[in-house]
C-alpha positions in Angstrom: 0.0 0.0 0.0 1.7 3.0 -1.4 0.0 6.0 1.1 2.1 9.0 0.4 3.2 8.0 -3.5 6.6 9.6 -4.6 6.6 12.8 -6.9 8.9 15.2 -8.5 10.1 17.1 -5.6 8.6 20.9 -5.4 12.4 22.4 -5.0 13.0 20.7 -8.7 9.7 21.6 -10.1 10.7 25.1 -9.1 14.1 25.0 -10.3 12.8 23.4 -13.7 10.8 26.2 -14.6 13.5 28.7 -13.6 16.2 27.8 -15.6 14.9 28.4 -18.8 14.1 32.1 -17.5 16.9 32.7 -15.0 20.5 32.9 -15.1 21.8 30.2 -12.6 24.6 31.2 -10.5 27.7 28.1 -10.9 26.5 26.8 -7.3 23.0 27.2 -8.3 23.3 24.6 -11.4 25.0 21.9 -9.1 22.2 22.1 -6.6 20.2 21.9 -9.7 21.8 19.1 -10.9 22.3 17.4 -7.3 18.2 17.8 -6.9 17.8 16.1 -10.5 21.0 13.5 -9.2 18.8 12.8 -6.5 15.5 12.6 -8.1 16.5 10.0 -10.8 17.5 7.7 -7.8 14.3 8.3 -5.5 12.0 7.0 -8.3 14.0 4.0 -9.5 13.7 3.3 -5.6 10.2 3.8 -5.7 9.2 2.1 -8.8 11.4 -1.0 -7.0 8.6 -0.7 -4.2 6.1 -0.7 -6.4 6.3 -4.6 -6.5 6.0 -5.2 -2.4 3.0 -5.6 -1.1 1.3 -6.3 2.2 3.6 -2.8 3.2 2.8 0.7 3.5 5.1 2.7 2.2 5.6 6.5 2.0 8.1 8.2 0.2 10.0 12.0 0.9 8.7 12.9 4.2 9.7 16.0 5.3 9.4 16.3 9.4 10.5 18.3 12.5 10.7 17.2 15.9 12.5 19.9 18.5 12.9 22.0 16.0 14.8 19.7 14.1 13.9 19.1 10.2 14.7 16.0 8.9 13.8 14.3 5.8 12.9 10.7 4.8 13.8 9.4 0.9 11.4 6.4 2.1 9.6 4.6 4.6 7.8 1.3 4.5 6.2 -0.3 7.6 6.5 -3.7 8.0 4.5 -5.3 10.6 6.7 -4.7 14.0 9.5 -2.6 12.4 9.7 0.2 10.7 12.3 0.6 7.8 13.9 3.6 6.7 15.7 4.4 3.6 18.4 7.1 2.7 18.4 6.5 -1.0 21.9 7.4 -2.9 22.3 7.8 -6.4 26.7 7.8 -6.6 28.2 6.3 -9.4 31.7 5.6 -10.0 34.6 4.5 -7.1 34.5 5.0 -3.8 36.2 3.6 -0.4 36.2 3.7 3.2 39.3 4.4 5.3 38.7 4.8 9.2 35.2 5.6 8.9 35.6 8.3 6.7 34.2 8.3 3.0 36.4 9.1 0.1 35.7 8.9 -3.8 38.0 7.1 -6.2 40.6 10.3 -6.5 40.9 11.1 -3.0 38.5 13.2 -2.6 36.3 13.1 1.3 32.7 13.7 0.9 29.5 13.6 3.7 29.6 10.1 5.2 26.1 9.1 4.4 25.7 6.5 7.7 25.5 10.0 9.6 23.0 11.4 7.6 21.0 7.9 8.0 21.6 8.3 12.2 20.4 11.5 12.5 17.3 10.9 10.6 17.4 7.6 12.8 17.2 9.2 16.1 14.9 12.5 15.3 12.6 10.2 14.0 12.4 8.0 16.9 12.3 11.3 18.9 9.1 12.0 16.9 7.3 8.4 17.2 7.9 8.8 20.9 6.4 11.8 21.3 3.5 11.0 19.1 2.7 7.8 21.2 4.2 4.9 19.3 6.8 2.2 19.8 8.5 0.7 16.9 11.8 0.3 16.3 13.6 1.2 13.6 16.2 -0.1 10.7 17.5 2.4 8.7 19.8 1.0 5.5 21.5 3.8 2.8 20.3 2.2 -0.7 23.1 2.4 -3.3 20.6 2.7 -6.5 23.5 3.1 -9.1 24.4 0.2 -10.9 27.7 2.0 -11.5 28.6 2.7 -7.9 31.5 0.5 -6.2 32.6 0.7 -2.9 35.5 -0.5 -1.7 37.4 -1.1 1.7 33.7 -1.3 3.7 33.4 -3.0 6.6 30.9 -5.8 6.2 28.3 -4.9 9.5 27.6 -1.3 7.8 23.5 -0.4 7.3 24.0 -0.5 3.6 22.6 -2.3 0.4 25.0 -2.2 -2.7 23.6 -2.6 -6.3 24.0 -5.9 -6.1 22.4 -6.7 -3.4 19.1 -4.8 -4.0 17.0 -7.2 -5.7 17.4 -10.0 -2.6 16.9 -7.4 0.0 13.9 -6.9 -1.0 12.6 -10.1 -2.0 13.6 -10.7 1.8 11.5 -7.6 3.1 8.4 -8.9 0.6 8.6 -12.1 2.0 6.0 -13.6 4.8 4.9 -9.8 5.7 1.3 -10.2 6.9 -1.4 -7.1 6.4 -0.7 -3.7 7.9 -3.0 -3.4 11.4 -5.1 -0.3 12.6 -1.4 0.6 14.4 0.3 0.9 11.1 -2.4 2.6 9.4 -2.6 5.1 12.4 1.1 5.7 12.2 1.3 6.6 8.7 -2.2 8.5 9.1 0.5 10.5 11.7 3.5 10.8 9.6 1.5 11.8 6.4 -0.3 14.6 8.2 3.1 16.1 9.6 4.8 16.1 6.4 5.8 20.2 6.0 6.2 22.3 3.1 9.3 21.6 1.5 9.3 25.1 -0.5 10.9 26.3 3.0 13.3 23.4 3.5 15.0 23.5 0.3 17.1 26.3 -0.4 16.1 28.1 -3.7 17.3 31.2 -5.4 16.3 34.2 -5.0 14.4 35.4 -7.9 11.6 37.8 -8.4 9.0 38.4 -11.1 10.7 40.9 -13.3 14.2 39.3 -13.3 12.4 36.1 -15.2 12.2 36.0 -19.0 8.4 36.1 -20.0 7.0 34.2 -22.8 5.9 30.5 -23.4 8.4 27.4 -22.7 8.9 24.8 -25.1 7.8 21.8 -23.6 9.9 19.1 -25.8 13.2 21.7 -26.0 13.1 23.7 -22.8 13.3 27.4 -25.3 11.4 30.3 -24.9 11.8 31.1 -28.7 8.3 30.1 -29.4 5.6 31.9 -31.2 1.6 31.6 -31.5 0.7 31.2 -35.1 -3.2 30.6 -35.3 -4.4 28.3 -32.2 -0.9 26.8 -31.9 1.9 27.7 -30.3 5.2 26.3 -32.5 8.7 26.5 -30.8 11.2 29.0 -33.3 13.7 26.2 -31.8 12.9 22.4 -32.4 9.6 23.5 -34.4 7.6 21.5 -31.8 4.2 22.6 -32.2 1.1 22.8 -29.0 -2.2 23.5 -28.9 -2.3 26.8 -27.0 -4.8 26.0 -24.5 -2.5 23.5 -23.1 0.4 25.9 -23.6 -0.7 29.1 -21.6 -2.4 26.3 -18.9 1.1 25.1 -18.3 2.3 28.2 -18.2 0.1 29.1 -15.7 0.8 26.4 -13.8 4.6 27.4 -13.9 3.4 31.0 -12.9 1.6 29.4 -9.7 4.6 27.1 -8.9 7.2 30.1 -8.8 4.5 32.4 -7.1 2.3 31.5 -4.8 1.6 34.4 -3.4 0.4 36.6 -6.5 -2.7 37.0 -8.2 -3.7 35.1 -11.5 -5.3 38.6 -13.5 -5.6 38.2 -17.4 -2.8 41.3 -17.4 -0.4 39.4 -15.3 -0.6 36.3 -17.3 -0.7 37.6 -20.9 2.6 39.2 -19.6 4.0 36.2 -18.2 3.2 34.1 -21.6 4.6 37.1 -23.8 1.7 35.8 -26.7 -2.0 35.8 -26.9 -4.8 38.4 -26.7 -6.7 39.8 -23.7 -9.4 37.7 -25.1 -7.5 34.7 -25.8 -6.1 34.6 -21.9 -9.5 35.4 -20.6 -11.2 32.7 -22.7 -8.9 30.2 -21.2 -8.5 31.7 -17.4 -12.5 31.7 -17.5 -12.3 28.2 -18.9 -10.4 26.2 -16.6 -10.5 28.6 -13.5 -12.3 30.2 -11.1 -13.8 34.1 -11.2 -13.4 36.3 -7.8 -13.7 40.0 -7.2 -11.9 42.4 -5.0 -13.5 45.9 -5.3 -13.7 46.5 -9.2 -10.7 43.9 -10.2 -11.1 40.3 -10.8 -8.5 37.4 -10.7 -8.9 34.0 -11.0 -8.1 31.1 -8.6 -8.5 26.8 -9.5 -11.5 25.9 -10.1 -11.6 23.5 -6.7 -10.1 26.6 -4.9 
């Protein structure tokens, strides 16, 4: 039982619609590529889940207990224990020399085991607190086929590549059905997940530093025009139906600010193309109408 599903993190959707209309800074394209790094190896993980059953599993839980955020790449209950999972998506060599982490040149990086106890013990903080008693196994999942480490000492909390497939045909095996505990518990975690917009540090960016117009949804450009009721890309010569197109950009709009109105000026700015009638037409389509004093703006239609 999949009850909180894994989805493109909200720091990466953010960072995906910036970058074709922002200028990244060097250390903002590595977090960029770290966040997409990281997201490729969360969903092989999760697709791998996919196939358990009689589990519940919950992926990228964001929680705080004493003021302490800390954040789960998975969880899965299995009937007495809990399992938790720092997912890693490393590839190439790596070794261990007196507990400290190193990559094939020599280079030290973050020993992951720390990250996995300190997510260990806040979230056993936070289960004690909340009234439950389960104990915990946390394992760092090596998801890279490509990833070798050497030198490791055999009684470490991880699973290599290789080992993946018969751990968990060991965790699927003779698990009976989740109780009204389990389901109570991740009823618990689920609710306490927190907005990881605040978490995740993002760049700073405001509305008139972005580059307005449309964004090619096969080629990532903004060189697109609106010729008739499509919207073609100057670029690839991809080609959209423009309903779609200035939807999606809205959406985009919404993702990157939260906080400001949808008005048919704001938008028909933001998308660079299309009439006042052609952005009302669509705004009065697919959203909602509300006034304040003599404006109107627009908010989703289950909003």
């Amino acid at each position: 039982m999949i009850l909180k599903p894994y989805n493109v993190p909200l720091p990466l959707q953010m960072m995906r619609c910036l970058i074709p209309r922002y200028e990244l800074s060097p250390k903002e394209k590595h977090d960029y590529i770290y966040l997409e790094k990281g997201h490729e190896g969360e969903r092989k993980f999760a697709s791998l889940l996919e196939n358990l059953s009689n589990l519940i599993i919950m992926h990228d839980l964001l929680l705080e207990c004493d003021n302490n955020i800390f954040q789960i790449d998975a969880l899965l209950l299995k009937h007495k224990t809990i399992h938790l999972f720092e997912v890693k998506n490393f590839e190439g060599d790596f070794y261990i020399e007196s507990d400290i982490w190193y990559t094939g040149s020599g280079k030290e990086i973050k020993n992951p085991l720390l990250q996995l106890s300190r997510c260990e013990s806040l979230l056993r903080q936070f289960l004690q607190k909340s009234g439950f008693n389960f104990p915990i196994k946390g394992n760092v999942i090596f998801i890279n086929s490509e990833f070798t480490l050497y030198q490791a000492p055999l009684h470490l909390p991880i699973i290599l590549p290789t080992q993946l497939n018969r751990f968990l045909n060991q965790l699927n095996a003779n698990s009976p059905k989740p109780n009204n505990n389990h389901i109570s518990l991740a009823d618990k975690l689920v609710s306490s997940h927190l907005d990881d917009r605040s978490y995740h540090r993002l760049p700073h960016y405001h509305y008139d530093q972005l580059k307005k117009g449309i964004v090619c949804m096969s080629c990532n450009s903004l060189t697109t025009s609106l010729m008739g009721r499509r919207v073609v890309c100057d670029h690839c010569g991809s080609e959209e139906n423009v309903d779609t197109s200035i939807r999606r950009s809205i959406q985009q709009f919404q993702l990157l600010f939260p906080d400001k109105k949808i008005t048919t000026s704001i938008i028909q700015e933001w998308c660079g193309i299309g009439s006042d009638k052609t952005i009302r037409r669509i705004l009065g389509s697919y959203f909602k109408m509300k006034w304040q004093g003599k404006n109107t703006y627009y908010v989703d239609s289950n909003g």
